[in-house]
C-alpha positions in Angstrom: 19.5 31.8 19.0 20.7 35.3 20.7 24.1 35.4 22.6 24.7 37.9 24.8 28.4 38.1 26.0 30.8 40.1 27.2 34.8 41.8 28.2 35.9 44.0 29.5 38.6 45.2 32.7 36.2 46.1 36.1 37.3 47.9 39.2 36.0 48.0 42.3 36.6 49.8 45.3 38.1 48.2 48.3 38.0 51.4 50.5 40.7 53.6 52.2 44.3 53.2 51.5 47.6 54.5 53.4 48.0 58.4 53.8 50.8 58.7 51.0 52.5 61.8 49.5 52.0 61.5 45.9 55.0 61.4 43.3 53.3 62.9 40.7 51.6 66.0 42.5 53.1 66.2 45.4 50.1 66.3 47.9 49.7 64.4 50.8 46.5 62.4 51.2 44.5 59.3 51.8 44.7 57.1 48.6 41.8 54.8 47.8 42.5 51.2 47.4 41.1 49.4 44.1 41.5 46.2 42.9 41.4 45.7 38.7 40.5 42.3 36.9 39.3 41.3 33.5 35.9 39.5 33.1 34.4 37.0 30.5 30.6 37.1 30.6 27.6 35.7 29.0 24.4 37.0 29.7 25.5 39.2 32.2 26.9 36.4 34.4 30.6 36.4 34.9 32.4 33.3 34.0 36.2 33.5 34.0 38.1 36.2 35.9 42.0 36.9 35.2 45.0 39.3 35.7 43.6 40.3 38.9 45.8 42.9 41.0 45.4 45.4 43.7 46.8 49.1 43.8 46.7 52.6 45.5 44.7 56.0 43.6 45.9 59.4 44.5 42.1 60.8 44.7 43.7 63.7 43.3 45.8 63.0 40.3 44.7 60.1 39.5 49.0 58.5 40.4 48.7 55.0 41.3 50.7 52.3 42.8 51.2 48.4 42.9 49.7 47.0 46.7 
């Protein structure tokens, strides 16, 4: 019998966050909201999701910042 399974941490996008001035480079722009979770899969079907948690991304840097 062949078991396909799977973990790992996805992100997906959730769209536009606040305009923010980033502590790390110092620019002023709109930050993309993303929210982070690991996944338990089998068979490319997701089964458990956990640690789930929602920040801010300076699109420039890369900075980010607990929502």
């Amino acid at each position: 019998m062949f078991l396909l399974f799977g973990f790992g941490t996805k992100r997906k996008q959730l769209g536009p966050g606040e305009t923010r001035t980033c502590p790390r480079c110092h620019n002023t722009t709109q930050w993309a909201r993303i929210k982070d979770y690991k996944q338990f899969t089998v068979f490319f079907i997701p089964l458990a999701r956990w640690k789930r948690r929602q920040f801010e991304v300076c699109e420039i840097c890369g900075a980010a910042i607990e929502a």
